[in-house]
N, C-alpha and C positions, 0 to 999 in steps of 0.2 A: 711283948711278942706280937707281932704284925704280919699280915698275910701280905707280901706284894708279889703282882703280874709284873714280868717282865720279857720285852718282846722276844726272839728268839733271833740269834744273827742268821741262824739258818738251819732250817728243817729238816731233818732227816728225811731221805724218801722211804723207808722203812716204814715211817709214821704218817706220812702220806695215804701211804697206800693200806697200812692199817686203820687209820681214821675211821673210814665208813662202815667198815665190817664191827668195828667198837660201837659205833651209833647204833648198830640195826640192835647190837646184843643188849648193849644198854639198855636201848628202847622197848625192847622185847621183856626184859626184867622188869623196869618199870609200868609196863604195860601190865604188868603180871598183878602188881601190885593197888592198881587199880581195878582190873577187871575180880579180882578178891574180895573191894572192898562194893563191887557192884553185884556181891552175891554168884560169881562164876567162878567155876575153875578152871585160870589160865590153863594148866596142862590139856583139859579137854579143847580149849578153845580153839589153841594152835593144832593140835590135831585133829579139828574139823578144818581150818582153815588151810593144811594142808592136803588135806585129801580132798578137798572140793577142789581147791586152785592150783594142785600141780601132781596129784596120781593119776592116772590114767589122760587117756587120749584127748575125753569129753573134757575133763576138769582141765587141760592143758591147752584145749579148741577156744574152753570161755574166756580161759587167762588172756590166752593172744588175744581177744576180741577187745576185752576191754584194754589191754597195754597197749592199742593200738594208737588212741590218742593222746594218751599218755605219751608213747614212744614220741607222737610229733608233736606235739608239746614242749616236750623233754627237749627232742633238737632245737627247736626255737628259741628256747628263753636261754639254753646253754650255749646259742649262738651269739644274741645281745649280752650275756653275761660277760664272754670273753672281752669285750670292750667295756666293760664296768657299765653295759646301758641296765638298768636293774630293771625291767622289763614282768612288770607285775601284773601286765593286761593278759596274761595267753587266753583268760576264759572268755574276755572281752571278745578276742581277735576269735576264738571259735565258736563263739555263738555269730559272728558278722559272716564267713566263713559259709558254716549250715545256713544260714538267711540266704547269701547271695546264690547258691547250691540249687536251695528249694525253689525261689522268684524263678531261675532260669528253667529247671526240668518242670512248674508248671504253670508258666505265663511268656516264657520266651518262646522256646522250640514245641514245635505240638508232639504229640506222644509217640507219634510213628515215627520219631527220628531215632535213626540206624543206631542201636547199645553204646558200639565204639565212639560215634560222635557225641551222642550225650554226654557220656561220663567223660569227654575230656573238657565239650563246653562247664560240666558241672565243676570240675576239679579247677579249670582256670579259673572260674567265678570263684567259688569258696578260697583259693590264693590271694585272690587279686583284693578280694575285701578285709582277708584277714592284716594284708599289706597293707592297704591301704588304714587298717586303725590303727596299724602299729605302726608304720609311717608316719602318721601325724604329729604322735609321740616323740618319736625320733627328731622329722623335723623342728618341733619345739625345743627341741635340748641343742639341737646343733644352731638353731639361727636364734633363738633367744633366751640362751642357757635356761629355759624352765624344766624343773624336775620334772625328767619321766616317769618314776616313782607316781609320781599326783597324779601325770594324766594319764598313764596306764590304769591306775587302777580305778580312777573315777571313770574311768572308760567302761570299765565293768558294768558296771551299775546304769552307765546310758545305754550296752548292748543289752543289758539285757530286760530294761524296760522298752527298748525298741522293739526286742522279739515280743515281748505281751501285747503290745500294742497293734501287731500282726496278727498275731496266732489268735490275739480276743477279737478282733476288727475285721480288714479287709479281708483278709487270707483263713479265715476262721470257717472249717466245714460243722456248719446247721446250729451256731452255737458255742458252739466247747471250743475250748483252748487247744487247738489244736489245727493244722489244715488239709485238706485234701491225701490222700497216698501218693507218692511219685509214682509213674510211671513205670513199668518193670525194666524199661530200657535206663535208667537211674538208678536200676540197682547192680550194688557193686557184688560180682560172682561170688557167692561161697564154695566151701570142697564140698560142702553139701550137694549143693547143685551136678558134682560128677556120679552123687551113690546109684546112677544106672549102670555107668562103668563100672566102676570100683565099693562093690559094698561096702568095705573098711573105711571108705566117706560118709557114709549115714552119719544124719545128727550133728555133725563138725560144723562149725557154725561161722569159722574163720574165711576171712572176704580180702579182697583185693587191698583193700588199705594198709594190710600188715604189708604188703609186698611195697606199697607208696613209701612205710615208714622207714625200711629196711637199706631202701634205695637213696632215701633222703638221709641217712646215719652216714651211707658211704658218700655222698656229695657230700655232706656236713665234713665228713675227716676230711676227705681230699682237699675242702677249701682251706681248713684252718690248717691242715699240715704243708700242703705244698704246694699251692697258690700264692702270689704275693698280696692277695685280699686277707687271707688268716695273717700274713705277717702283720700288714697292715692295723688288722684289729689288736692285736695286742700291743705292738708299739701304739695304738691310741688309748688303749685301755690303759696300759703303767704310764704314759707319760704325755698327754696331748702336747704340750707345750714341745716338747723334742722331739716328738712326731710332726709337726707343723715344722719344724726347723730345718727335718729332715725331706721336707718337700710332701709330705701327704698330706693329701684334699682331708683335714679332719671331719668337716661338717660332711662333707661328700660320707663318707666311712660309716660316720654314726645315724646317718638318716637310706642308708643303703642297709646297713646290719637289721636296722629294725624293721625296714620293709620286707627283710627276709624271714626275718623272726615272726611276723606277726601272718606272714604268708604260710609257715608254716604250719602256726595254728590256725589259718581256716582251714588250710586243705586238710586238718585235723577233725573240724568241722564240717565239713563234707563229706567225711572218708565215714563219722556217724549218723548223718542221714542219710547216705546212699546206703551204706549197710549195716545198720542195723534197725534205726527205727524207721525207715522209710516214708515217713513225714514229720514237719519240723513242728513242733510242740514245746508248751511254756516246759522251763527247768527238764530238759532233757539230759544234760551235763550232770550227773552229782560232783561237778567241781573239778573235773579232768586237769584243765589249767592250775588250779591251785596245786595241785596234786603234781603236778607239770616241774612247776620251783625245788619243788623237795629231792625228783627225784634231781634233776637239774647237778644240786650240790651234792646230793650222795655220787652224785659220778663222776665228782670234781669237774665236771663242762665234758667230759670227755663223749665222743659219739656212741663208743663201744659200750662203755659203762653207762649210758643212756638206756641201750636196747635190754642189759641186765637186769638194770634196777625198775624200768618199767615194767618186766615182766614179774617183777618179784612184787610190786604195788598191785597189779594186775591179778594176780591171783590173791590176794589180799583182801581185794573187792570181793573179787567170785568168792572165798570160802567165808567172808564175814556178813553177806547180805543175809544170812538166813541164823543169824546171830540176835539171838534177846538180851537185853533189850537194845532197839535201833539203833545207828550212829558209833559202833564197835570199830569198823574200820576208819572212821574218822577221827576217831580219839587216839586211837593205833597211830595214825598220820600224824597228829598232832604232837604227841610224845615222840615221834621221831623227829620233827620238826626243833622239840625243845632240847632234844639232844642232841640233836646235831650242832647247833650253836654252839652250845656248851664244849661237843667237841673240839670243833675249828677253832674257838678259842685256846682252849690248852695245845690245839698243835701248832701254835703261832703265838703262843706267851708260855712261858717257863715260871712255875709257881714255886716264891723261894718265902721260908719264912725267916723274918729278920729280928735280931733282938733289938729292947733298945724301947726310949717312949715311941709313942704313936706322933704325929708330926702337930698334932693340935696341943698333944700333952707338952711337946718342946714349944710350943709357943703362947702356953698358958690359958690355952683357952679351954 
């Protein structure tokens, strides 16, 4: 008796669409079972994690804060995804992103430039660099077939000893890892900012960049549903060879997709130093980009299930940070992470057991 995978001719959308909602529960069970054998009880856990990251207003204000880079994140790499570009930089592209952000609001434009014009010079910059690392990427895979895979995510590791080299060096205020505050014309408006209007704003901590993300979910559908650039991306993704046969610029496609991809996550990194920490500082990110992949596949690439499942990682952060001991919501990640695999696998192989020797025993060995 023999376990064999075998592929499936074709997926039920039933199971599709059940997939990810099996992963969160999976994940959540087995998450149970670890934080048991870390001296916690799962049932408390999740219902702190719930009422911090999604009762009430406040715990609902911090959720959107943090799913905000998430959320563009999430559009980004689900963008490259669609064309099979496996685009493992996003943290990379939003720490370049927050760098280019910060350089501009405190060594380009002086402080008295007008709110509006800031934050668009800040929001181009933080795009244009995150583009331009994921770009590079891109262009490597399309003009000399090198894994993006590598140099995405060895990208990481150079953005983010570039930012220490900043923040400890030139751009360093008196010392510390850290530099200067932006300007408040670089910060991006919270609701907070209306509680002279509207008391029911006190405290609400949510800022313009949810409304970046929200706008960049609906360009994201629009392109891949009904533009012939999303068509484009998927005939290069199933099949470059019959996409080039079919007249599409393949290289063109796959070094456009990642300049989008990686623009998305600066302006992700912009969208957290203009609002929230209002100066750029070592390890700012706990891993937003990483965090970014995950949700990515739980939303099968999709923009709407993007903004979901971001939000549902997002509160996850907010109810797990005050969780003993540390690193609760990352190990959380992580089990979803290992399950999700596991999922995708069995909804694209059919698990049959067969009788009979094993194929080493029919061959004597």
């Amino acid at each position: 008796m023999r376990v064999v995978l075998e592929p499936r001719l074709s997926v039920p959308r039933w199971l599709r669409l059940a997939a990810p909602a099996l992963s969160i529960v999976l994940a959540l069970l087995v998450g149970a079972v670890f934080l048991r054998v870390a001296g916690l009880d799962p049932l408390e856990v999740y219902a702190h994690i719930l009422r911090a990251g999604f009762l009430g207003r406040h715990a609902l204000s911090d959720t959107a804060v943090k799913a905000t880079p998430i959320l563009l994140c999430g559009l980004g790499v689900a963008l490259a995804f669609r064309a099979r570009l496996w685009n493992i930089g996003a943290e990379g592209q939003l720490l370049m992103g927050a760098w280019a952000a910060t350089g501009v609001a405190l060594y380009v434009l002086p402080a008295t430039t007008p709110a509006p014009l800031m934050l668009l010079a800040i929001g181009v910059a933080g795009f244009a660099a995150g583009a331009l690392w994921g770009g590079a990427a891109g262009a490597l895979r399309a003009r000399l077939g090198v894994s993006e895979i590598i140099t995405t995510l060895m990208l990481n590791y150079v953005a983010a000893l570039f930012i220490s080299y900043f923040v400890f060096g030139p751009w360093s205020l008196g010392g510390f890892q850290l530099t200067a505050q932006l300007p408040q014309s670089a910060w991006l408006p919270r609701l907070a900012d209306l509680a002279g209007r509207f008391s029911a704003l006190a405290g609400l901590t949510v800022h313009l960049g949810l409304l970046f993300g929200l706008v960049a979910a609906v360009a994201v559908a629009v392109a891949l549903g009904r533009l012939p650039f999303g068509l484009d991306l998927k005939v290069v993704g199933d099949n470059p060879r019959a996409a080039r046969a079919a007249g599409v610029a393949v290289e063109r496609t796959l070094t456009v997709a990642m300049l989008l991809s990686g623009g998305l996550c600066g302006l992700a990194g912009m969208s957290e130093i203009a609002g929230v920490v209002h100066r750029l500082q070592d390890r700012f990110s706990p891993g937003f980009g990483f965090t970014a992949i995950i949700v990515a596949w739980l939303a099968r690439l999709d923009p709407w299930g993007v903004i979901l499942v971001s939000f549902l990682f997002g509160g996850l952060l907010v109810g797990g940070k005050e969780i003993q001991p540390a690193g609760i919501p990352q190990l959380l990640q992580g089990i979803v992470l290992f399950v999700l695999v596991g999922t995708e696998l069995l909804v694209h192989h059919r698990v049959r057991l067969e009788r009979g020797p094993t194929p080493e025993a029919a061959h004597g060995e």
